[in-house]
C-alpha atoms as one frame of an Amber mdcrd trajectory, in Angstrom:
protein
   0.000   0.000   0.000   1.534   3.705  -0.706   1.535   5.813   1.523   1.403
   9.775   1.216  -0.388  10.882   3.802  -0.352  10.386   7.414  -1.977   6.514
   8.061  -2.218   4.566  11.381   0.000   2.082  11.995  -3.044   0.130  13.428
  -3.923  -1.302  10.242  -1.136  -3.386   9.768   0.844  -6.390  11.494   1.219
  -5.915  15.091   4.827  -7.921  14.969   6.115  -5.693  12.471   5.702  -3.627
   8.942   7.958  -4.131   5.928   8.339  -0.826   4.305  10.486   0.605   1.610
  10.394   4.789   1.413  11.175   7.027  -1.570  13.365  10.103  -0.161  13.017
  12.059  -2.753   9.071  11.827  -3.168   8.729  11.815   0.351   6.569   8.786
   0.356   6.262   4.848   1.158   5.212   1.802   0.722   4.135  -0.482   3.643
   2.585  -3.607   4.388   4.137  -6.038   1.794   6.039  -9.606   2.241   8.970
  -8.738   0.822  10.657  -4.937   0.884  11.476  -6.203  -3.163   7.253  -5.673
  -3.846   7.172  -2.619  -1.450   9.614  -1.555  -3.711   8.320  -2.565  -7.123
   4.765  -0.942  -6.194   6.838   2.633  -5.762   8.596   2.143  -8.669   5.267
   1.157 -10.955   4.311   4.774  -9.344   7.391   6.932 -11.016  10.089   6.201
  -8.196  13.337   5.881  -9.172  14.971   2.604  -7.722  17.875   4.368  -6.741
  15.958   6.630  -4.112  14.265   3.247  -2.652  15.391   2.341   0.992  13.919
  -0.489   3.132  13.208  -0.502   6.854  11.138  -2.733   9.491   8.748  -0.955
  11.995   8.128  -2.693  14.918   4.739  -1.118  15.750   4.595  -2.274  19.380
   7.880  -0.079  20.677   7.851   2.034  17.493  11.641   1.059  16.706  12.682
   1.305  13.407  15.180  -1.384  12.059  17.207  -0.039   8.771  17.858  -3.691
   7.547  16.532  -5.024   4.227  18.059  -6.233   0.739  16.636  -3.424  -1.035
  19.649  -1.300   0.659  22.088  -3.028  -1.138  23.383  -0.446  -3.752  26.533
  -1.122  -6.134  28.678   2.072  -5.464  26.458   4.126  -2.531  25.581   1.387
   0.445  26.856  -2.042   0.446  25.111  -3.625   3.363  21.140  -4.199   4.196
  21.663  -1.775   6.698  21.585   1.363   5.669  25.132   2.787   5.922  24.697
   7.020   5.361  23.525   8.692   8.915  21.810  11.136   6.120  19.989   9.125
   4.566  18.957   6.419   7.249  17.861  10.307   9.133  15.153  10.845   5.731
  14.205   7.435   6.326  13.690   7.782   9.643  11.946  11.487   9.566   9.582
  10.086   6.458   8.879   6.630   8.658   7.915   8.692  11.515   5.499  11.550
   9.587   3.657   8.996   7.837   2.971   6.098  10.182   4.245   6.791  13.731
């Protein structure tokens, strides 16, 4: 499900939410098995793969985990966890404006 405006986290899995979140649209995706068709349904919607990033919500405590194969990037991150403070901070900020 894409996300663009402000959405409780209610509706989804109590253990935790898959997401992947566009940084430079501002938006997300949420709710999927796999970060991979988080990410696809962004990218059927105009985003650019390259501004994709994956994270975990774990609703009950609110903690965000920055973990997901979606992060891996050829040249910019590595790792599933995202590696940047900047950019992990727009995940985090966009995370927290639209579900938390």
């Amino acid at each position: 499900m894409i996300i663009k405006v402000k959405t409780s986290l209610d509706s989804f899995d109590p253990a935790f939410v898959k997401v992947a979140v566009d940084i430079k649209k501002q938006i997300l995706s949420a709710g999927c098995e796999l970060h991979f068709d988080c990410a696809e349904e962004l990218a059927k919607d105009g985003s650019n793969h390259q501004n994709l990033w994956g994270a975990n919500i774990y609703p009950k405590d609110r903690n965000i985990e920055f973990t997901s194969l979606i992060n891996i990037k050829s040249a910019e991150n590595r790792s599933m966890e995202i590696e940047r403070p900047e950019i992990k901070k727009v995940v985090e900020d966009i995370i927290k404006k639209l579900l938390i």
